[in-house]
C-alpha positions as a Markdown table, in Angstrom:
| # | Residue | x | y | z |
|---|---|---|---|---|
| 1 | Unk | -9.0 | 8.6 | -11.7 |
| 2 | Unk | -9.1 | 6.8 | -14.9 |
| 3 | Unk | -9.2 | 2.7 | -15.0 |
| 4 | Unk | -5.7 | 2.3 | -16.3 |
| 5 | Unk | -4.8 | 4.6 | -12.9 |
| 6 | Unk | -6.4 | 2.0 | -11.1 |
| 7 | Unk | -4.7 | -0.9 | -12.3 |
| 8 | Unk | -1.5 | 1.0 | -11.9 |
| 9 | Unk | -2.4 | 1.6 | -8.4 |
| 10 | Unk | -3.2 | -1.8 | -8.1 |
| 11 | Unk | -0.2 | -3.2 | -9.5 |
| 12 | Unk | 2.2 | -0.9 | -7.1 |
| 13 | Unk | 0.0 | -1.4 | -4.1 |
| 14 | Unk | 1.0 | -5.6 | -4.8 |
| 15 | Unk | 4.4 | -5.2 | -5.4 |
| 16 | Unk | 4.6 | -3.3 | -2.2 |
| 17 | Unk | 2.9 | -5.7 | 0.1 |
| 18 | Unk | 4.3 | -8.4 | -1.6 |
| 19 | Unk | 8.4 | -6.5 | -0.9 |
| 20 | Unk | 6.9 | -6.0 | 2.6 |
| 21 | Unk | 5.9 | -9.8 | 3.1 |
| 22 | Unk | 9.8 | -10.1 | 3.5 |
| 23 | Unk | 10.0 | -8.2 | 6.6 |
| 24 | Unk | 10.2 | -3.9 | 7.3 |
| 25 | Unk | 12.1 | -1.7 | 4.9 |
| 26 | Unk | 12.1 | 2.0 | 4.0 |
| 27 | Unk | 10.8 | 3.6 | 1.3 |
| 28 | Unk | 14.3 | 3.4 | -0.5 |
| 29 | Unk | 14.9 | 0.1 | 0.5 |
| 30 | Unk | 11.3 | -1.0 | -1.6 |
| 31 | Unk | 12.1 | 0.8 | -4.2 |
| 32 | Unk | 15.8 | -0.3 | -4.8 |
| 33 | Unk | 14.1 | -4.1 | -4.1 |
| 34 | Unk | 11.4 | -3.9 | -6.5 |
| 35 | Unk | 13.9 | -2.8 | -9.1 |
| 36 | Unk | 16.7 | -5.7 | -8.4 |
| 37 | Unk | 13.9 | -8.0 | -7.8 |
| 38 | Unk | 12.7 | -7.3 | -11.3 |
| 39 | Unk | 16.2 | -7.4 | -13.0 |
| 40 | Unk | 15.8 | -3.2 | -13.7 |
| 41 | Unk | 12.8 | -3.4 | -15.9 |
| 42 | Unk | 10.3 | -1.9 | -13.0 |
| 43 | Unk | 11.5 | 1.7 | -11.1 |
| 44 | Unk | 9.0 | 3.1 | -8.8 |
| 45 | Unk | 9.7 | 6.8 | -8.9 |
| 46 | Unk | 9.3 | 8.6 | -5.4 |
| 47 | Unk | 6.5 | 10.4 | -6.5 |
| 48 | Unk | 4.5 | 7.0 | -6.9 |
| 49 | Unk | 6.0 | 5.5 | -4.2 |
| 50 | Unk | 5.7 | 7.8 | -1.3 |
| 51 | Unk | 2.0 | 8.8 | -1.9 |
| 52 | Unk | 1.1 | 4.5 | -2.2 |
| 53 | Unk | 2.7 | 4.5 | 1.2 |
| 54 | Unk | 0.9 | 6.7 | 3.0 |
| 55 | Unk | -2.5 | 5.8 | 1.2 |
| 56 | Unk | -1.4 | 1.7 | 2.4 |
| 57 | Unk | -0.8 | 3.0 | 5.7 |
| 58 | Unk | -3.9 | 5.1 | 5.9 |
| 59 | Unk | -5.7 | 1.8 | 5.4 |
| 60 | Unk | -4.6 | 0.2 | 8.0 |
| 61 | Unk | -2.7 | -2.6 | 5.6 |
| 62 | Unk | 0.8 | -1.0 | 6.7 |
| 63 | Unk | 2.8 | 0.3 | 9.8 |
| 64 | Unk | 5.1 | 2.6 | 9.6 |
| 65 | Unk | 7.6 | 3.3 | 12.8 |
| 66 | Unk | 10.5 | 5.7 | 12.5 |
| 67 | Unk | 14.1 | 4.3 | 13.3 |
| 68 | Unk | 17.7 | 4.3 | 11.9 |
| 69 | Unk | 18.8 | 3.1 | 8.5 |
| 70 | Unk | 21.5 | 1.3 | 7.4 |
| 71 | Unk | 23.4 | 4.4 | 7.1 |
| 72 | Unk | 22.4 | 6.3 | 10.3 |
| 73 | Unk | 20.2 | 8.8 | 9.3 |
| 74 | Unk | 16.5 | 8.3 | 10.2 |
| 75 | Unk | 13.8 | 6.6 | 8.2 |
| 76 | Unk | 10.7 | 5.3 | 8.2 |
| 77 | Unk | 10.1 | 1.5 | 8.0 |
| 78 | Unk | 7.1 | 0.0 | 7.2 |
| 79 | Unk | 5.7 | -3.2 | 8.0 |
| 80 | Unk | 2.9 | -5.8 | 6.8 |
| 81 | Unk | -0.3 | -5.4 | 9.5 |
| 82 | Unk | -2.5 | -8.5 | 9.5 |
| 83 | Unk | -5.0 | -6.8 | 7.7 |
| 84 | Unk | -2.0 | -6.1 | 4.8 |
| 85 | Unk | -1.3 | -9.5 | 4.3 |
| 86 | Unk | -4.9 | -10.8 | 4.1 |
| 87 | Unk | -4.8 | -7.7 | 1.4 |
| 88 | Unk | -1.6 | -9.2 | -0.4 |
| 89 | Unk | -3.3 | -12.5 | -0.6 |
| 90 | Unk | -6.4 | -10.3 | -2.3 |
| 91 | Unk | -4.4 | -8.3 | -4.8 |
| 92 | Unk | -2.6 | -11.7 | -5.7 |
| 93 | Unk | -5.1 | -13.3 | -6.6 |
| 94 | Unk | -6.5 | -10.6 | -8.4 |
| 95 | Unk | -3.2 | -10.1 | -10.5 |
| 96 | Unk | -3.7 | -14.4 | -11.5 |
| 97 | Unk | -6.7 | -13.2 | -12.8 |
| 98 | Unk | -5.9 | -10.2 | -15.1 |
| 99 | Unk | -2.3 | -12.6 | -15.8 |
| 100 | Unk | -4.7 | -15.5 | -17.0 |
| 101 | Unk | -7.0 | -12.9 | -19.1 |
| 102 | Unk | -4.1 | -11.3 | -21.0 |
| 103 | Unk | -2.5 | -14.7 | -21.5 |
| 104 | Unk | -6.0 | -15.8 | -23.1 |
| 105 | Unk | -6.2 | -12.9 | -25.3 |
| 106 | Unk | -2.6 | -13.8 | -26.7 |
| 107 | Unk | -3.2 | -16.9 | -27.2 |
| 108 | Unk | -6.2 | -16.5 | -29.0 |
| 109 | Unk | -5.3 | -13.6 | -31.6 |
């Protein structure tokens, strides 16, 4: 995985936790929130999103319980853990940094 995969990663992994912070959604229900919440300039593609799901579950930063959707059929909701939002507070605090660095480079040139 190259460095520009990790910041990716990075990036999706906090806009995640940060949509989750609000309280348990589906995988649709993220994706359709990161996009509105972004006024359709970010679209997490299920082949990003599903994968960073399981990998954030894995870790123990989300909890994913199956249940009913809006629309009846089943899905699985995931959900902050403690350990999730001490991550979220982590990963934003990260993202201030790299904002403040790219902001400086700007400036600068």
């Amino acid at each position: 995985m190259s460095k520009r995969d990790n910041v990716l990663q990075g990036t999706l992994d906090l806009l995640v936790l940060r949509t989750l912070e609000r309280g348990p959604l589906h995988g649709f229900g993220i994706a359709v929130h990161i996009q509105t919440a972004s006024g359709d300039l970010l679209r997490v593609e299920e082949g990003s999103l599903y994968p960073a799901l399981h990998r954030l579950e894995q870790a123990g930063l989300l909890k994913g319980d199956w249940s009913e959707s809006e629309k009846g059929r089943r899905a699985r909701f995931y959900r902050l853990t403690a350990k999730g939002k001490k991550q979220l507070a982590v990963e934003e605090e990260k993202w201030q940094r790299l904002a403040r660095g790219v902001a400086a480079v700007l400036e600068f040139a």
